[in-house]
N, C-alpha and C positions, 0 to 999 in steps of 0.2 A: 448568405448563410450556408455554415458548410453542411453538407452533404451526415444524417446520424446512419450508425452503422446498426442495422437489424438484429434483434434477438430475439431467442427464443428460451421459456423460462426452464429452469432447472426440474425434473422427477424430485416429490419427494423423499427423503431418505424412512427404507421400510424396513422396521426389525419385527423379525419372524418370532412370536411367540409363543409357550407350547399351546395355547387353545387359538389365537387370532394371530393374522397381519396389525402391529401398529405405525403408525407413525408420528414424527414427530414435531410438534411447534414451538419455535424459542424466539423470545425478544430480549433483547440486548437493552439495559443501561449504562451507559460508557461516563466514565467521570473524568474528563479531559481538561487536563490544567492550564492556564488560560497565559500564553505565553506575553507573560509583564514583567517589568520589572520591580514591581510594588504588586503586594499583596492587596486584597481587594477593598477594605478599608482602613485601610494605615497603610505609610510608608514604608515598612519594612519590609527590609530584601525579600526577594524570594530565590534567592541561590540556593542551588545541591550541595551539599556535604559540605556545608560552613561546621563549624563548632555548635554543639547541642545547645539553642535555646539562647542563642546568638542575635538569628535573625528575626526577634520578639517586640515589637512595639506596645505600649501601655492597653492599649486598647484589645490588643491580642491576649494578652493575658488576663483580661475580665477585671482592671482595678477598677476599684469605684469613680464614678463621675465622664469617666473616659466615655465618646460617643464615637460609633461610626462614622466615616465619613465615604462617600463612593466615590471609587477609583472610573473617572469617566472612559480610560482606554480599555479596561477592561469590560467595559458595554461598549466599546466598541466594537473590540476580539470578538465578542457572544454574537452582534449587529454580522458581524466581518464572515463568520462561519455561517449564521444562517443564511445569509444570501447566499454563500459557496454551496450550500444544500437544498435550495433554490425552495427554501421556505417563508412562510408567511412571519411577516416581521412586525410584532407588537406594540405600535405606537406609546401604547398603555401597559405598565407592568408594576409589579408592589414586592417588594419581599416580607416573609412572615418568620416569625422563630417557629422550629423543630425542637421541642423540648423532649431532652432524654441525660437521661446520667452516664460520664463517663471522663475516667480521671484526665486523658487527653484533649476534652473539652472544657475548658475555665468556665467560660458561660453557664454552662446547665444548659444552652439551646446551640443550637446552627441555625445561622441568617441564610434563608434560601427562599423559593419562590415552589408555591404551590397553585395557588388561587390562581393568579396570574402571569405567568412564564415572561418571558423578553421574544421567545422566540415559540411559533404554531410550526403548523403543518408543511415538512418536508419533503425528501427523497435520496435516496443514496442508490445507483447503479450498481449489484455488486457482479462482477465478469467472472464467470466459473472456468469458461474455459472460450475458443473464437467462436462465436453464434451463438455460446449459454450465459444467460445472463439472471440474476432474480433482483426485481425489484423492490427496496423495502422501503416501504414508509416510515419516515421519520411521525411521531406523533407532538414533540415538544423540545425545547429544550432551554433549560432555565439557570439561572447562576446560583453559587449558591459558596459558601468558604468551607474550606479543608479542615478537619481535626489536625490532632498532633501526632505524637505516635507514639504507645507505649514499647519500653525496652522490656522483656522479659529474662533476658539468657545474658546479664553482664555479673549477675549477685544472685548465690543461691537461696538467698531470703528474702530477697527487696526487687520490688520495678521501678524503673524509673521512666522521668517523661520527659521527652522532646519535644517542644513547643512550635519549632522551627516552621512547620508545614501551616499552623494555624491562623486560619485567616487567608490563609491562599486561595486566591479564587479559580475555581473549576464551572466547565461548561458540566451540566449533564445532559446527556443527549439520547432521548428515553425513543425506540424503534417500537411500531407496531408486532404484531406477534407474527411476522411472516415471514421468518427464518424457517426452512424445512431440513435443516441437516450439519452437523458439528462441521462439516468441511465450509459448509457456506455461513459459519457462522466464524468462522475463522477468517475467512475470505472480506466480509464483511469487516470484523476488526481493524484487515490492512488497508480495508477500502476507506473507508474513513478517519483513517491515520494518515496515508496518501492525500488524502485533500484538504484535510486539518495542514500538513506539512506545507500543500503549494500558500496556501491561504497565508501561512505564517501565524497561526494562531495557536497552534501546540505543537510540542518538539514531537509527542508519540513516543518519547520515551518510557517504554512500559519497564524497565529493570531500573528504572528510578523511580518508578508511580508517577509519572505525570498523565498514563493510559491507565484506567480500571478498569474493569468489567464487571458488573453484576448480570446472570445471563438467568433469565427465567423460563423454565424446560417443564413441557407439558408433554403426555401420547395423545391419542385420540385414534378409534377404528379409522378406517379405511374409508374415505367418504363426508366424515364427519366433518371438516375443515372447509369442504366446499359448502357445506351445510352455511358455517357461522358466517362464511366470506360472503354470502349471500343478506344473511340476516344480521351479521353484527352480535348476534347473542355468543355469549362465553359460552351456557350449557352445553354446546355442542363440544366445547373442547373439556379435557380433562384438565385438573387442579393442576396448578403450576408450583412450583420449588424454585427457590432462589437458591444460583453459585456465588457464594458473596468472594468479591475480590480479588478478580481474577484477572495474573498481568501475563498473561503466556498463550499463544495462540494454540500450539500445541497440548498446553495441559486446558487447556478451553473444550478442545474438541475430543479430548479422554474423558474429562468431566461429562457433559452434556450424554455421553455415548454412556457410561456408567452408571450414571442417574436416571437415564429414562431403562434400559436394561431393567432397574432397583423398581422403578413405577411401574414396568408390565409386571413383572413380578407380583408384587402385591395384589395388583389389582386381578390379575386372571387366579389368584390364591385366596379373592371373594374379599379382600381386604379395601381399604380406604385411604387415598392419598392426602395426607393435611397440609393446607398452606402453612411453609414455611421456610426459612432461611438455613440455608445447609454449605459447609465447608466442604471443599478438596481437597482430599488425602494425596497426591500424586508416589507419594512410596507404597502409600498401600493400594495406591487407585479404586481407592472409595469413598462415597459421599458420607457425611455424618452432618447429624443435627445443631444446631445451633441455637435457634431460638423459634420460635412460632412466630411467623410472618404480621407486624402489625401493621396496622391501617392506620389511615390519616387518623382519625380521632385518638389513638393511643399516644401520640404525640401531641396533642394539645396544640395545633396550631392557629396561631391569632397573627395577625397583622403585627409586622415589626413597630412598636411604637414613637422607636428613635429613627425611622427614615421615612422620609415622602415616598407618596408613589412615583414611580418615574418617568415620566414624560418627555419624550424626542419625537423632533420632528422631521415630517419623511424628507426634506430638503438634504435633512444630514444622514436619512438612511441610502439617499438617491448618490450623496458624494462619497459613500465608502463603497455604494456598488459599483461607481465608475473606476473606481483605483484597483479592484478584485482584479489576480492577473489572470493568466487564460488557463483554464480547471482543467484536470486530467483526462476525464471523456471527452472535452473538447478538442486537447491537444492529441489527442489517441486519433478521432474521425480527423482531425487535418494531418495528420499523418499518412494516413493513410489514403486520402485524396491526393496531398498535396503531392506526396513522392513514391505513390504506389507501392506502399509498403505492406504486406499481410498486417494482417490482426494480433497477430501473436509476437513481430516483429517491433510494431507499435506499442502494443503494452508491454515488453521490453523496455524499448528508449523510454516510454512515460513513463516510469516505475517509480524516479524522482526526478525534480526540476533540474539539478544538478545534468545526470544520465541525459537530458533533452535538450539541455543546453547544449552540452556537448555534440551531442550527432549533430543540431543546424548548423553548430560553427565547421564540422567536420563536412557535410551534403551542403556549403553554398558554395554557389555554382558550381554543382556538378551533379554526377547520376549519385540521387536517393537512394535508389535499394544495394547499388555497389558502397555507398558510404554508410547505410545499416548492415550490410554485412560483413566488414571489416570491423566497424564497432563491436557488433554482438559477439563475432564468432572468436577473430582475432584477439581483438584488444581485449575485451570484457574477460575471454579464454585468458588470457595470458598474466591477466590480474589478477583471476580468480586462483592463478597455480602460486603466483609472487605472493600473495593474499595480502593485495593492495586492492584500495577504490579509486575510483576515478579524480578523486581530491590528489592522488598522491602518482599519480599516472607519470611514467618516464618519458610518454609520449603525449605531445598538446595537439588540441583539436585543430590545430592551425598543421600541425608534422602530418595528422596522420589525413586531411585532407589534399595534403602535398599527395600524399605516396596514390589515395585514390587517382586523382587527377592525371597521376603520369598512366597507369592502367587504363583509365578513360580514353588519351590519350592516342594511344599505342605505343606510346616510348617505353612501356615493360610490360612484359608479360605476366600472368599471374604468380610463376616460379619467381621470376625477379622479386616483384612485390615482398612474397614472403622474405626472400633473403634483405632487402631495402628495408622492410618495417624490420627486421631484428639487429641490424644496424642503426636504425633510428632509437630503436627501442633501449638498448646498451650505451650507444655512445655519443647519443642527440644527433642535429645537426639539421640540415635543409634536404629534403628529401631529391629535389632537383638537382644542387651540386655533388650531393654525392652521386646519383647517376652518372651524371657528365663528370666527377674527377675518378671515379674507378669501372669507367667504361662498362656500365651497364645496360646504356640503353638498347633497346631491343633494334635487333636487323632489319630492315625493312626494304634495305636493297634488294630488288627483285632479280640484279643478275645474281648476285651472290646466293640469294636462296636457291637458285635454279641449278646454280652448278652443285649445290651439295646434294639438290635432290638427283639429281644426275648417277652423282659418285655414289650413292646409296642403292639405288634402283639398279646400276652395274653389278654392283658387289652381291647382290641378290638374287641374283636369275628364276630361284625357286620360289621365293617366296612372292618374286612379280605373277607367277604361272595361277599361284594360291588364290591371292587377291583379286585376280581377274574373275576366279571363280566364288569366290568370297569377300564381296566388296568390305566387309568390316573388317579386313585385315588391311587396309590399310593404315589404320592408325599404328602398326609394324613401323611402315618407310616414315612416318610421322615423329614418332619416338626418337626412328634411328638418325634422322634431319635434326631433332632439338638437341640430342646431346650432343652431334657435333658440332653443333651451333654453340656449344653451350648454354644452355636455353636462352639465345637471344634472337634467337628467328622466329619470328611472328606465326604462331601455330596456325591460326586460320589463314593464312596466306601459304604457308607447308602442306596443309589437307587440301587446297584448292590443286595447287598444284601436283601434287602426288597423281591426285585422280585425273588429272587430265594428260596428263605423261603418263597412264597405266590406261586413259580411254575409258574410264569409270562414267 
């Protein structure tokens, strides 16, 4: 078992207000769409940007007699994520209609899971910075299908609807209230998008909606939170506000910062915070009202009458966890065991499965932190100026493993290297032959370094006088050895010698 790497939790985030210190508590419900290729009860696609009301099956569109049927991969995806969240996995689960009106809904309800979820009690690691880390509990997460989407801005008199999304099944994945700060609530968002992505169970594509966020943002004094964490009672915390649908990490953590700002306000102006549902302005960077927060009862929900409960057995929850590939915190601590890599280094290459692929094929057999630091500094530098990703990289994990290995080596020096990768990088090739066909590799003839440190050390008489009294000038006859090497004489074999031909 590999070796977990220690934290310690994050400060809450404290806004100074004119009579008190507050701060602040938010929980996150993320509506992650459930990477299938059938919608959740009918066959129909679920492609992005087909033709409006294209990808619509009978049953999608509420005709009469039409019944659901369950898409069993997509309880699998739901199965496949809560074990990635190392949560408790429901044997036993029911879906219920959410009855509400609304013209991108055929139904009159949403098939979703209240009573009964698919999936309990999780966890999600979220890394603020190396050694900060806050843990947040996941509380549930249940299935549930997608509305449609009303058009507003195509006809100055008319909306129109696209059906396409309805019936798409979404994970929603509801956090306890332990978020302390818009940064780490943003953090979060990528955190669990990041392991939704290794899972294979949502793209996280938030500029298409297949990531939402409803983010629910409280204050509370100074003190007060350790109060509830102790007892579990809400009273200690302040009334919560819902940010309805929010696909932006940055306009998340404007929102969240605005809205609670709007709560100390009122509240230190002797006023009263009401549950309820409020939109983000980001032109205006302001919160506004929407509707008053309702409760289970205001939706009328009853037991789906057209589906059984659903029943799996752990044999098949035991054979999706054996297939799960190896999750980001884990791949982060074996990183950093396996090839002594910093913390920061590590969650680097783990950032996607892609990125981590790459560095092992790039660090086998050879040194780890010289093959992360070519990746990160070099390569990742040099893509980010080309504004390329690693999909589309001039250089394969196979080239640029070549160019560590000769470094490793001592067939080039680190000067070489760089000019070697920007040959490899421009005009491909094998990082070995071209060493050996344009005569790069590094000197390592010990008579020939000796006579040029010779012919340096002559040519200097002053600056030998210096160095004897300032040993750090020798990296002077150092310099003046590698460019008339042209940097192929072996630097640490140039400094050894220096110093003992000056008696250092």
């Amino acid at each position: 078992m590999l070796d977990t790497i220690q934290y310690t939790s994050p400060k809450p985030k404290v806004i100074a207000g004119m009579k008190d210190d507050w701060e602040l508590v938010i929980g996150l419900e993320i509506h992650a769409q459930v990477q299938s290729n059938a919608k959740l009860f009918s066959g129909a696609s679920t492609e992005f940007g087909s033709e409006p009301n294209s990808n619509v099956a009978f049953v999608d569109s509420a005709m009469p007699g039409m019944l659901p049927v369950i898409n069993e991969y997509c309880v699998e995806q739901a199965v496949r994520t809560g074990l990635g969240l190392k949560a408790k996995i429901n044997l036993f689960s029911a879906f219920d209609r959410k009855n509400y009106f609304y013209p991108d809904l055929p139904q009159g309800y949403q098939i979703s899971q209240l009573y009964h979820p698919i999936v309990g009690n999780g966890e999600v690691l979220v890394d603020m910075e190396p050694g900060v880390a806050r843990k947040v509990r996941i509380e549930r997460i249940h299935l549930e299908q997608d509305a449609g989407k009303s058009i507003h801005d195509m006809d100055p008199t008319m909306s129109f609807v696209d059906l396409n999304r309805t019936g798409v099944a979404l994970m929603e994945i509801v956090s306890f209230p332990d978020i302390r700060g818009p940064e780490e609530a943003a953090a979060y968002v990528l955190k669990l998008r990041q392991i939704l992505r290794y899972l294979g169970t949502c793209d996280g594509n938030m500029q298409n909606g297949s990531m939402r966020a409803d983010v629910n943002v409280s204050v509370c004094r100074v003190g007060q939170y350790e109060k509830f964490a102790e007892t579990g009672d809400f009273s200690h915390l302040g009334t919560r506000c819902e940010l309805k649908n929010m696909n932006s990490t940055r306009f998340i953590q404007m929102a969240i910062d605005v809205e609670a700002r709007r709560q100390i306000a009122i509240i230190e102006d002797g006023g009263e915070i009401k549950q309820e549902t409020r939109l983000y302005d980001a032109d205006k960077n302001e919160t506004r009202s929407m509707r008053s927060k309702e409760e289970a009862h205001d939706y009328r929900y009853f037991p789906d009458p057209d589906l059984l409960p659903l029943e799996i057995e752990q044999a098949w929850v035991d054979d999706i966890k054996a297939s799960l590939p190896e999750l980001p915190d884990e791949k982060k601590a074996r990183f950093v065991n396996e090839f002594g890599l910093s913390e920061y280094d590590a969650s680097v290459l783990t950032a996607d499965t892609t990125n981590a692929a790459f560095f092992e094929n790039v660090a086998a057999g050879t040194d780890g932190k010289l093959a992360a630091n070519w990746v990160i500094n070099e390569l990742f530098g040099r893509l980010k100026k080309d504004d390329k990703d690693i999909s589309t990289s001039p250089v394969s994990a196979e080239q640029l493993g070549g160019v560590v290995k000769l470094i490793k080596s001592g067939d080039i020096s680190g000067k070489i290297a760089k000019e070697l990768f920007e040959i490899v990088y421009t005009e491909g090739g094998d990082p070995a032959q071209i060493v050996e066909e344009r005569g790069m590799k590094q000197v390592t003839d010990m008579g020939a370094i000796e006579a040029a440190v010779d012919e340096v050390i002559a040519a200097n008489p002053a600056q030998v006088e210096k160095a004897k009294q300032n040993p750090k000038l020798v990296g002077f006859f150092v310099g003046q050895v590698m460019k008339a090497s042209g940097g192929k004489a072996n630097p640490a074999a140039v400094s050894d010698l220096v110093k003992q031909k000056l008696g250092l």
